[in-house]
Each structure stands twice: as C-alpha cells, then as structure tokens.
DODRENPA-984407 format. One line per field, with one value per atom (N, C-alpha, C, O): residue in three letters; atom name; residue number from 1; z, x, y. Coordinates in Angstrom, 3 decimals, m for minus. Layout:
! DODRENPA-984407
res = Ala/...
atom = CA/...
n = NUM/...
z = Z/...
x = X/...
y = Y/...
This chain:
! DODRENPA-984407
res = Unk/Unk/Unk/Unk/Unk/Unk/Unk/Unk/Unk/Unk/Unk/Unk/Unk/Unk/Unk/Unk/Unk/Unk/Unk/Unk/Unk/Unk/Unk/Unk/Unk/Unk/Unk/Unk/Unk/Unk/Unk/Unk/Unk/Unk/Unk/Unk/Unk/Unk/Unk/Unk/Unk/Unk/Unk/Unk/Unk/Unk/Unk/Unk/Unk/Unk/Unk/Unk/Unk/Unk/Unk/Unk/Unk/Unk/Unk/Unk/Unk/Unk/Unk/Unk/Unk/Unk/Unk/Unk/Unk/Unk/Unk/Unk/Unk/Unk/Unk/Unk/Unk/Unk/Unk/Unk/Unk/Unk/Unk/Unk/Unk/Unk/Unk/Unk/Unk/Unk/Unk/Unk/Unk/Unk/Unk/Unk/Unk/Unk/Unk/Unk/Unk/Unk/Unk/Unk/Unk/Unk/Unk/Unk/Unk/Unk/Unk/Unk/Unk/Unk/Unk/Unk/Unk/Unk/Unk/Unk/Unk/Unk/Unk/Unk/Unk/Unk/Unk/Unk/Unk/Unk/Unk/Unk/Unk/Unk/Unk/Unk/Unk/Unk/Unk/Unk/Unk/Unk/Unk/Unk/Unk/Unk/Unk/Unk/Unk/Unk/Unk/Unk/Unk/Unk/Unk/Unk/Unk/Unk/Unk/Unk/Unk/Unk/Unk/Unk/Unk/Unk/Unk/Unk/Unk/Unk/Unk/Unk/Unk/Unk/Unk/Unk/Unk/Unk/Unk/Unk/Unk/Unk/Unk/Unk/Unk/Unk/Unk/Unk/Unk/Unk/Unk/Unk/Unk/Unk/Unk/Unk/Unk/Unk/Unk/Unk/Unk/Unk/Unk/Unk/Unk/Unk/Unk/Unk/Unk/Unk/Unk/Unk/Unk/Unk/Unk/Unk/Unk/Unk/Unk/Unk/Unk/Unk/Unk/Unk/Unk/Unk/Unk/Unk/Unk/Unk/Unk/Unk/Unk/Unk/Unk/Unk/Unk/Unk/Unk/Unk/Unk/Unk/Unk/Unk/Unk/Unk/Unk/Unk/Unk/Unk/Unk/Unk/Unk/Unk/Unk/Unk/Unk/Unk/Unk/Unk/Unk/Unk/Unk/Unk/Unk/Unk/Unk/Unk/Unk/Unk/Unk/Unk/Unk/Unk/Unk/Unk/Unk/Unk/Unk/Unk/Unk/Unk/Unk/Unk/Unk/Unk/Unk/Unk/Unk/Unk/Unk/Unk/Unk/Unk/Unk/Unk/Unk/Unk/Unk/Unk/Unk/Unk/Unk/Unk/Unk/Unk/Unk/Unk/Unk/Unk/Unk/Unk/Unk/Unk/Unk/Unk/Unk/Unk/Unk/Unk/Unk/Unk/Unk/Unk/Unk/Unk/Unk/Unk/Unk/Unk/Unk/Unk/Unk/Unk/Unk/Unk/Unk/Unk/Unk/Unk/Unk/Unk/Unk/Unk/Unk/Unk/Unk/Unk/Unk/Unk/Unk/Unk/Unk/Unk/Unk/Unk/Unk/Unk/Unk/Unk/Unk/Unk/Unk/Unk/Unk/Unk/Unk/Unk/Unk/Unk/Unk/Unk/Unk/Unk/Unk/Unk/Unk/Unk/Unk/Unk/Unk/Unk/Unk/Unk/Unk/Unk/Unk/Unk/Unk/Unk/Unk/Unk/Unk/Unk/Unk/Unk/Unk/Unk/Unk/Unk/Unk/Unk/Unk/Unk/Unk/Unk/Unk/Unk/Unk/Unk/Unk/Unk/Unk/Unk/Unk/Unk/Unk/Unk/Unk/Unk/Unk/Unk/Unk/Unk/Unk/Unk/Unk/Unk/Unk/Unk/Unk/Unk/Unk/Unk/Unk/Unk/Unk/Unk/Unk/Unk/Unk/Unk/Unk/Unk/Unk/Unk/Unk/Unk/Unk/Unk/Unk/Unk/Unk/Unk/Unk/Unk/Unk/Unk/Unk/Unk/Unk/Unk/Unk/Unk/Unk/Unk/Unk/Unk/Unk/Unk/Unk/Unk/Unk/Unk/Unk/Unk/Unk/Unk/Unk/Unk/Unk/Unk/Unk/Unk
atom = N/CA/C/O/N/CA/C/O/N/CA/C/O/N/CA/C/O/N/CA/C/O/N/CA/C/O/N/CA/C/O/N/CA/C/O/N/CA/C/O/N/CA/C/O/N/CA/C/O/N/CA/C/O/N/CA/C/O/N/CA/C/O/N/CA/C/O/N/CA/C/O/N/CA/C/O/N/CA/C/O/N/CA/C/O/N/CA/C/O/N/CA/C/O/N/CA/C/O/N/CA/C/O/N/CA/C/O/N/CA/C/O/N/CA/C/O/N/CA/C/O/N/CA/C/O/N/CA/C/O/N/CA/C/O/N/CA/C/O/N/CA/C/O/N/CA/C/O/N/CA/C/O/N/CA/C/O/N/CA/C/O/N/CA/C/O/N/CA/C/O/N/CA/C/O/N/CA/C/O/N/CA/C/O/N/CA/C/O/N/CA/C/O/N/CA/C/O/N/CA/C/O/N/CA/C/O/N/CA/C/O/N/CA/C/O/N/CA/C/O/N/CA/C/O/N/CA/C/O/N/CA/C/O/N/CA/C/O/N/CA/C/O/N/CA/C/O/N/CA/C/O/N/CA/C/O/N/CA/C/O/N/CA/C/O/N/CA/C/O/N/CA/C/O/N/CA/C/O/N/CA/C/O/N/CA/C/O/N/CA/C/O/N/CA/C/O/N/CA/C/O/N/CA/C/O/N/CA/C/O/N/CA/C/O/N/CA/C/O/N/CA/C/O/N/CA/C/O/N/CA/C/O/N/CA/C/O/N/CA/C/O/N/CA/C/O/N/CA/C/O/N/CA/C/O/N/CA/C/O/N/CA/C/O/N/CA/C/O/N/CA/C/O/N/CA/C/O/N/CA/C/O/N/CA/C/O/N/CA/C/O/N/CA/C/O/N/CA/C/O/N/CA/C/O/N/CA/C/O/N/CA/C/O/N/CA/C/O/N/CA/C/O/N/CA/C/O/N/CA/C/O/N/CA/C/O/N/CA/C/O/N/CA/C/O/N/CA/C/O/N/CA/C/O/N/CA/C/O/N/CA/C/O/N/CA/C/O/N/CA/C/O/N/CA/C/O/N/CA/C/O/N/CA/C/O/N/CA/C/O/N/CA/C/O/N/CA/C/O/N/CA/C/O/N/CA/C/O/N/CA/C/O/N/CA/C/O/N/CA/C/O/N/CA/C/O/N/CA/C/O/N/CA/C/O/N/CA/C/O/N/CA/C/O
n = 1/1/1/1/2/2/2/2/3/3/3/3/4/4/4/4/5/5/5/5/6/6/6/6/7/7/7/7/8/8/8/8/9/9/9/9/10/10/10/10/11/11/11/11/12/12/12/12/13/13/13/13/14/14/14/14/15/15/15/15/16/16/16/16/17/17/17/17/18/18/18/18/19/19/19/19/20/20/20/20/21/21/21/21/22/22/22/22/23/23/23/23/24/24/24/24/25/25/25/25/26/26/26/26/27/27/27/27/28/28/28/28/29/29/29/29/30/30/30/30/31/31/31/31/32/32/32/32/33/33/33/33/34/34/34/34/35/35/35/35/36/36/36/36/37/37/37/37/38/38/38/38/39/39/39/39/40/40/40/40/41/41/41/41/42/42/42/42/43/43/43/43/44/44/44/44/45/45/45/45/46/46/46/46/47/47/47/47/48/48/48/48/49/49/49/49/50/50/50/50/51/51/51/51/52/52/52/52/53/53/53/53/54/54/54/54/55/55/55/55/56/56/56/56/57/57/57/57/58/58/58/58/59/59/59/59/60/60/60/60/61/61/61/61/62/62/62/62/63/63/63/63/64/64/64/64/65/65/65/65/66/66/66/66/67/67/67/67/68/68/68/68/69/69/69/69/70/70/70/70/71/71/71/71/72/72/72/72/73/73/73/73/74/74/74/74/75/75/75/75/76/76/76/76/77/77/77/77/78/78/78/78/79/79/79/79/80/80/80/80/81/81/81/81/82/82/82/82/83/83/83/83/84/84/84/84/85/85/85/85/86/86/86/86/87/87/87/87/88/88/88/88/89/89/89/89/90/90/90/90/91/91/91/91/92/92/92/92/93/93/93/93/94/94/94/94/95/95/95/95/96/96/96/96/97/97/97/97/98/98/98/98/99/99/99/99/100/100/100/100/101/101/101/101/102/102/102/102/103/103/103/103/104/104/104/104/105/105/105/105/106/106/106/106/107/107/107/107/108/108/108/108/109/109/109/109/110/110/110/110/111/111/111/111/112/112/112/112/113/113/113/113/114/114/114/114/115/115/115/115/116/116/116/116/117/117/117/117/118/118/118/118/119/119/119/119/120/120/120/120/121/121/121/121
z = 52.657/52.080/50.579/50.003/49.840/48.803/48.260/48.658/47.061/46.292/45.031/44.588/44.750/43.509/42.605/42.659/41.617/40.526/39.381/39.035/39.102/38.708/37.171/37.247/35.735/35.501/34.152/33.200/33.691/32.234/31.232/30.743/31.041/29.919/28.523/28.543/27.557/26.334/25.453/25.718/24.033/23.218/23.076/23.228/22.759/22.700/21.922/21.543/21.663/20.328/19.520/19.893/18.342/17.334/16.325/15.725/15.882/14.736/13.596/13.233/12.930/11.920/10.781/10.970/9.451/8.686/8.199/8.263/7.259/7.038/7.808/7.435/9.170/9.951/9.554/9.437/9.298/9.161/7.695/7.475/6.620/5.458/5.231/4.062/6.100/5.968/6.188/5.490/7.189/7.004/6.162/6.174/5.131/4.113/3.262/2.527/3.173/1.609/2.066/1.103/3.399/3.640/3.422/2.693/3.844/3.980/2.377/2.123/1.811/m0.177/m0.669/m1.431/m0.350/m1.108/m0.797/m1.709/0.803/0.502/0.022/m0.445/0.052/m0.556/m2.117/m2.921/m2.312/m4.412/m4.380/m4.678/m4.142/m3.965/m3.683/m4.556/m2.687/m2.293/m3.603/m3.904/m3.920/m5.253/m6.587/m7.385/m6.495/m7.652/m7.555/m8.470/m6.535/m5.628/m6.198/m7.231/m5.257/m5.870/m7.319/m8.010/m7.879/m9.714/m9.704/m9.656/m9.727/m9.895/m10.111/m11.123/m8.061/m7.948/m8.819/m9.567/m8.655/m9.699/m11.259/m11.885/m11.908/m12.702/m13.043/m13.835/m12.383/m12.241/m12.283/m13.101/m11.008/m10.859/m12.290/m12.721/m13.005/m14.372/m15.504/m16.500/m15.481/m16.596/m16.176/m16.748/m14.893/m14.541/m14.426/m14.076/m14.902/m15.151/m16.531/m16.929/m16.962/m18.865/m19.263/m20.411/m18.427/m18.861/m19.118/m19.211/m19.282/m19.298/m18.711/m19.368/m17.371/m16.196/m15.568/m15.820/m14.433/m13.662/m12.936/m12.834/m11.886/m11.147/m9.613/m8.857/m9.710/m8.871/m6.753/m6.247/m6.288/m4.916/m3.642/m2.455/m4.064/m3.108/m3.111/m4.207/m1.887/m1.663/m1.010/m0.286/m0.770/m0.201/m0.859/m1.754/m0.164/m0.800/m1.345/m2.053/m1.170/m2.200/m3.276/m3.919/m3.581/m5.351/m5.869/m6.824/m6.330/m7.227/m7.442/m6.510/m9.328/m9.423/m9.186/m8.900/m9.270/m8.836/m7.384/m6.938/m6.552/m5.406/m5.592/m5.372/m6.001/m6.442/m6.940/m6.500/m8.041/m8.662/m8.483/m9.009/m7.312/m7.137/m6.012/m5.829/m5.172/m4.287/m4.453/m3.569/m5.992/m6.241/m6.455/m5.704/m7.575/m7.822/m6.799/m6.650/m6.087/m4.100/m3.444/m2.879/m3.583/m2.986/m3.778/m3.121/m5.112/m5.997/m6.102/m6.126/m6.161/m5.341/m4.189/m4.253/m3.070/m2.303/m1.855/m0.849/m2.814/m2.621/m3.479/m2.969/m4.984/m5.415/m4.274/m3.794/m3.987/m2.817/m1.718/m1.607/m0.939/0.072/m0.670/m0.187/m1.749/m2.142/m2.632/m2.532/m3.190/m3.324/m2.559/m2.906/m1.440/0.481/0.764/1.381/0.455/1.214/0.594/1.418/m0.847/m1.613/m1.612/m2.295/m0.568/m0.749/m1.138/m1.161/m1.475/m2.220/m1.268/m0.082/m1.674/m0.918/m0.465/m0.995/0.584/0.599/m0.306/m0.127/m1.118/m2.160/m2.663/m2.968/m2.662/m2.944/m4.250/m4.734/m4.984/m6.059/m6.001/m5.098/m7.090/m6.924/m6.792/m6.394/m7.477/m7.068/m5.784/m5.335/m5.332/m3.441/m2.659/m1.586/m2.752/m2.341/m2.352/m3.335/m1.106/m0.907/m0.984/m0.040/m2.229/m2.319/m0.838/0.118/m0.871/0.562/0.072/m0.940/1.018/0.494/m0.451/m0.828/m0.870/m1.868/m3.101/m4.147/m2.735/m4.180/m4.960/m5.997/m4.277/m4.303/m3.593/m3.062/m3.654/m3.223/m2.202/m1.931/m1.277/0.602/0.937/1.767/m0.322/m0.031/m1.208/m1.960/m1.329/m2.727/m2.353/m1.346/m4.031/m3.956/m3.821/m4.642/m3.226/m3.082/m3.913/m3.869/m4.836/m6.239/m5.466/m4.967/m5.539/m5.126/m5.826/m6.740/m5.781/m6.175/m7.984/m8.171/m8.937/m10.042/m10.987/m11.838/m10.744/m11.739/m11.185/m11.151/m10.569/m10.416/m11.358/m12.140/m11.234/m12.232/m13.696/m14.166/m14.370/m15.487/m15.860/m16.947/m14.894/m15.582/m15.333/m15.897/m15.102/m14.909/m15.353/m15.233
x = 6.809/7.418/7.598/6.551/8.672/9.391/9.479/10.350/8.304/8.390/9.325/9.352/9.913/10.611/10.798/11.425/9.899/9.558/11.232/11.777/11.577/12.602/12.620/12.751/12.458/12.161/13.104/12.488/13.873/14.546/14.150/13.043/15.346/15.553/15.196/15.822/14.717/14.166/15.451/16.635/14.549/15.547/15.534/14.520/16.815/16.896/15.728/15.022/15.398/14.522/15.524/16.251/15.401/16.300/15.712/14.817/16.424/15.460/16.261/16.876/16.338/16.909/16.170/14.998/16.580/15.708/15.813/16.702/14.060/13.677/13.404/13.470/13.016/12.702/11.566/11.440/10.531/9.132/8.668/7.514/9.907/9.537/8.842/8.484/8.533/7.467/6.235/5.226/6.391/5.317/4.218/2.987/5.536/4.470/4.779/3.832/5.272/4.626/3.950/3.323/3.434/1.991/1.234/0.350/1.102/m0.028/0.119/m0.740/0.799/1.029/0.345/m0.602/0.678/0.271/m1.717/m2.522/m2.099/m3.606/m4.308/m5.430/m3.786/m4.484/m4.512/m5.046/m4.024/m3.947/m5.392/m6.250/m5.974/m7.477/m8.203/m9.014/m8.170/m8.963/m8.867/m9.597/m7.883/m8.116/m8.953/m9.726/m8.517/m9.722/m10.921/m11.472/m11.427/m12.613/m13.024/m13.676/m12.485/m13.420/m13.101/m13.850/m12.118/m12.289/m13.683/m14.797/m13.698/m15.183/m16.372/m17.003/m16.616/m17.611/m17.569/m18.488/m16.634/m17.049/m17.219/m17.576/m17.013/m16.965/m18.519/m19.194/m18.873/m20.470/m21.251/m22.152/m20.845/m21.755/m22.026/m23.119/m20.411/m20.768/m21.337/m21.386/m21.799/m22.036/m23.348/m23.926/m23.788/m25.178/m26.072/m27.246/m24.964/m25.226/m25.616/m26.230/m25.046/m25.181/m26.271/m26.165/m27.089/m27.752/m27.095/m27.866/m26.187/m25.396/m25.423/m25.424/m25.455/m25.745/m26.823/m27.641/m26.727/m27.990/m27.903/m26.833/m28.900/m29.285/m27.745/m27.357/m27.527/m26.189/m27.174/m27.996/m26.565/m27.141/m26.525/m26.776/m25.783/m25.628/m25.805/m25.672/m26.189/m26.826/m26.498/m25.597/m26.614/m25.799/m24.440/m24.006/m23.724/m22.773/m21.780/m20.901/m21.748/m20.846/m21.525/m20.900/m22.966/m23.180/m22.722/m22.644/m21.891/m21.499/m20.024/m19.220/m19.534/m18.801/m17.695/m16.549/m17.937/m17.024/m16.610/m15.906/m16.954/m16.147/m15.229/m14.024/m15.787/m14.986/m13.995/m13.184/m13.765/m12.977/m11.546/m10.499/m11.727/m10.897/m10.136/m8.932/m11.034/m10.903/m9.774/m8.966/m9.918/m9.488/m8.136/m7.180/m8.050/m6.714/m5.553/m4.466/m6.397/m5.688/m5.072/m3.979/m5.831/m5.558/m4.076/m3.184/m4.101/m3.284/m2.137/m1.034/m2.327/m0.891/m0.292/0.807/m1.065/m0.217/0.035/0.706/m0.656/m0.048/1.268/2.234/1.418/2.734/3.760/4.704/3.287/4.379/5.186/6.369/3.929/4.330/5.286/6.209/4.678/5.570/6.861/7.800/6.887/8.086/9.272/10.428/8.540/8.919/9.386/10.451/8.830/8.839/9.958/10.684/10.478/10.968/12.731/13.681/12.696/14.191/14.521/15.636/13.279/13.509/13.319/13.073/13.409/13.380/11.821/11.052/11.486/9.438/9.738/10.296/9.091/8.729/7.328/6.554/7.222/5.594/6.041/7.173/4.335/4.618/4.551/3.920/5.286/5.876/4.771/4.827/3.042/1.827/1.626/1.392/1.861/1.224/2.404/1.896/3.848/4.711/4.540/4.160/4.876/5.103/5.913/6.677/6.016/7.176/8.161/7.552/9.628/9.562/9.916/9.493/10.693/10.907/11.736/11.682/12.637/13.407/13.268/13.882/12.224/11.447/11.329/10.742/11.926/12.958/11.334/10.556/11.032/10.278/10.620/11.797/9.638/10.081/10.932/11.803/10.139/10.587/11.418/10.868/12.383/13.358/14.132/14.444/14.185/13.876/15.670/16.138/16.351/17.360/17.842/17.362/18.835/19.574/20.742/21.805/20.222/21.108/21.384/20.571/22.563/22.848/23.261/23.940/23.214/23.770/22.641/23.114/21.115/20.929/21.115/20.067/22.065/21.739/23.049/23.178/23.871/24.909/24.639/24.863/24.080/23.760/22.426/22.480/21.437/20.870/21.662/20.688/22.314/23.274/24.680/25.582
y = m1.188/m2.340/m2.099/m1.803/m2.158/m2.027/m3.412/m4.185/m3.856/m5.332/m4.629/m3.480/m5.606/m5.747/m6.900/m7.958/m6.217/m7.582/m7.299/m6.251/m8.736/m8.786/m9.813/m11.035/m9.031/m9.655/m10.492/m10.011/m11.152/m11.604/m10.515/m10.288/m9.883/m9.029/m9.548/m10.608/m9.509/m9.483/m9.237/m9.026/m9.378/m8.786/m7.197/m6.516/m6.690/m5.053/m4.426/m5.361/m3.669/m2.954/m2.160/m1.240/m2.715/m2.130/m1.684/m2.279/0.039/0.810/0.746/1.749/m0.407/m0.330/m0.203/0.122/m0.395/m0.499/m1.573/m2.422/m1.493/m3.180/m4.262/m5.434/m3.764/m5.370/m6.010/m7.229/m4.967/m5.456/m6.144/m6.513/m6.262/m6.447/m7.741/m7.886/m8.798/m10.006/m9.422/m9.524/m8.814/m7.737/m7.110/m7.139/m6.300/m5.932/m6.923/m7.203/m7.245/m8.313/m9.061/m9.503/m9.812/m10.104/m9.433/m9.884/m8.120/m7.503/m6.535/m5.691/m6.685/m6.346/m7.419/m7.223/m8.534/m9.665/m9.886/m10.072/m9.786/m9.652/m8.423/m8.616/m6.992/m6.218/m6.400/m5.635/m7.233/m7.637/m8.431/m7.600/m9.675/m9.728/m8.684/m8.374/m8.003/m6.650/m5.129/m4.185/m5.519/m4.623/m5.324/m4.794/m6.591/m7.330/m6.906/m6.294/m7.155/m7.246/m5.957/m5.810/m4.844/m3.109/m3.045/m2.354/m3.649/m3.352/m4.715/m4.195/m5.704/m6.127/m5.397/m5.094/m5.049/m4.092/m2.670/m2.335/m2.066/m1.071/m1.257/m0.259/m2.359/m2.690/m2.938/m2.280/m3.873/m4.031/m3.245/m3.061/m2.481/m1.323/m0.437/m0.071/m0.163/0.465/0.027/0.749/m1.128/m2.373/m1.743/m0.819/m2.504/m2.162/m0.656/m0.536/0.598/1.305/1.964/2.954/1.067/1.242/m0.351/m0.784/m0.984/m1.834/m2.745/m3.701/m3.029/m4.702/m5.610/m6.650/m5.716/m6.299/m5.934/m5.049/m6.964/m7.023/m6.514/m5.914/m6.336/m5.142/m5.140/m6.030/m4.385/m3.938/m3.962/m3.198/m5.051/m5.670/m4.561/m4.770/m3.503/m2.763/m1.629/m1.084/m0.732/0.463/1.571/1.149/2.701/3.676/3.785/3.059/4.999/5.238/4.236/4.728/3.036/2.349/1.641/0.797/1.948/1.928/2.414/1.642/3.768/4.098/3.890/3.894/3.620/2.961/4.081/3.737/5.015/6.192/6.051/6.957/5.018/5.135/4.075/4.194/3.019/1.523/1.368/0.553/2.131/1.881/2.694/2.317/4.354/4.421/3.843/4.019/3.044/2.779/1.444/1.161/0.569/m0.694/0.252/0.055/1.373/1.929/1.973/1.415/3.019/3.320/1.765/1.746/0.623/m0.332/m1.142/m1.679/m1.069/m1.570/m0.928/m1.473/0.116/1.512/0.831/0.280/0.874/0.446/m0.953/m1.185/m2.170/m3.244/m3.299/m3.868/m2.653/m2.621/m2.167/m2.795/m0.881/m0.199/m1.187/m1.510/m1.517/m2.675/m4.246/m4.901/m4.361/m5.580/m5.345/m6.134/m4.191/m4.078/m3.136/m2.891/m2.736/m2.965/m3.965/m3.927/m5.169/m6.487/m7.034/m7.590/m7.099/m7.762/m7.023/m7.406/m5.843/m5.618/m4.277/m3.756/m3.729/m2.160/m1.031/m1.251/m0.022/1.252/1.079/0.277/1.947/2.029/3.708/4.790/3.118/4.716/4.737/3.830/6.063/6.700/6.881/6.872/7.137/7.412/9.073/9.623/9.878/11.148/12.112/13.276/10.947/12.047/12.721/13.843/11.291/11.162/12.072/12.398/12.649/13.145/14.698/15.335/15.242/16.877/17.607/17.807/18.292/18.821/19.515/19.995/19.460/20.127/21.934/22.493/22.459/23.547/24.149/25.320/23.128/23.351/23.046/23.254/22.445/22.178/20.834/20.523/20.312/18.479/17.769/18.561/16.505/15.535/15.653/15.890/15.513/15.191/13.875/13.612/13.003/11.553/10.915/10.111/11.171/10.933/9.240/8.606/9.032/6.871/6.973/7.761/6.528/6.109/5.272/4.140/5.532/4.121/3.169/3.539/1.952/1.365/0.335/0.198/m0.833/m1.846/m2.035/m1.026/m2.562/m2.775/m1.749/m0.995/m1.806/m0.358/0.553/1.197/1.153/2.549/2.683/3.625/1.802/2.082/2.528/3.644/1.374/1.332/2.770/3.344/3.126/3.861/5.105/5.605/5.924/6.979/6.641/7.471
C-alpha cells in the first residue's frame, strides 16, 4: 500500500541578498550591551589589579583583564559589522580579519555603491 501525504506548498526559498538584515541588527544591536559588559569586567579586573578597586569576584580563566577586554573589542567589531549589515550596507570585515586571496587583493572586497562612491573617487 502506497500512502501519499499531500501537502500546501509554502513559500519558495529565495537566495537573495539581504533577507536576514532584521536579523542582524537585532542581534548588532544586543551584542552592544555585551561589549559594555566585558569592557566593565576587564576594566575592573585592571583597576583591581593596580589596587583601585575592590577585590575582582571572579575566578579562573576569566579574571584576567587580558581576556576581557579583548573579548569586549571582538564583540564591538562585530556589532558595528552586523549593524551596519542591518542598516543597508555591504556585510564587510574589517581588512585585519580578511585573507588575502591569491592575487593579492582581499578575499572579501567592500563593494561602492550609491551617492559616495561617486564623490569619494
């Protein structure tokens, strides 16, 4: 016996670009607290390392402010990135984080579009 489930077609899946941009600027917009946050903690942690502050309440590897603070950097990187994903722009890395390819050019090169690309060229 041969069942056949039959079921209402959906919408297509489409690979365009930019669908997800509510997306990231949600998720741009909460990693901006979460970067406060590790600049705090590492902040503390270094205060409380030079005697300024009080005694620093956490232990193991994330006492030191050397993880914190790059950790707040990393986070603030890519909430700019994502927001300005979200807001209409190309998704671009910054040219640190990029591999060169073999020609020697960025793997991931920012595309100029709209009224500055005029004006700066």
């Amino acid at each position: 016996m041969i069942l056949r489930i039959r079921l209402q077609s959906g919408r297509p899946i489409q690979r365009k670009r930019g669908t997800n941009r509510h997306v990231a600027s949600g998720m741009g917009a909460l990693l901006i607290p979460l970067a406060l946050m590790a600049y705090v903690l590492g902040f503390w942690r270094l205060a409380s390392d030079m005697g300024m502050a009080g005694e620093f309440g956490i232990t193991g590897l994330f006492s030191h402010w050397q993880v914190w603070i790059p950790v707040a950097v990393l986070l603030q990187m890519t909430a700019a990135v994502l927001n300005r994903y979200g807001r209409g722009g190309d998704l671009q890395l910054p040219r640190l984080l990029t591999f060169p390819s073999r020609s020697g050019k960025p793997a991931v090169q920012a595309s100029k579009t709209g009224t500055n690309a005029s004006a700066a060229g």
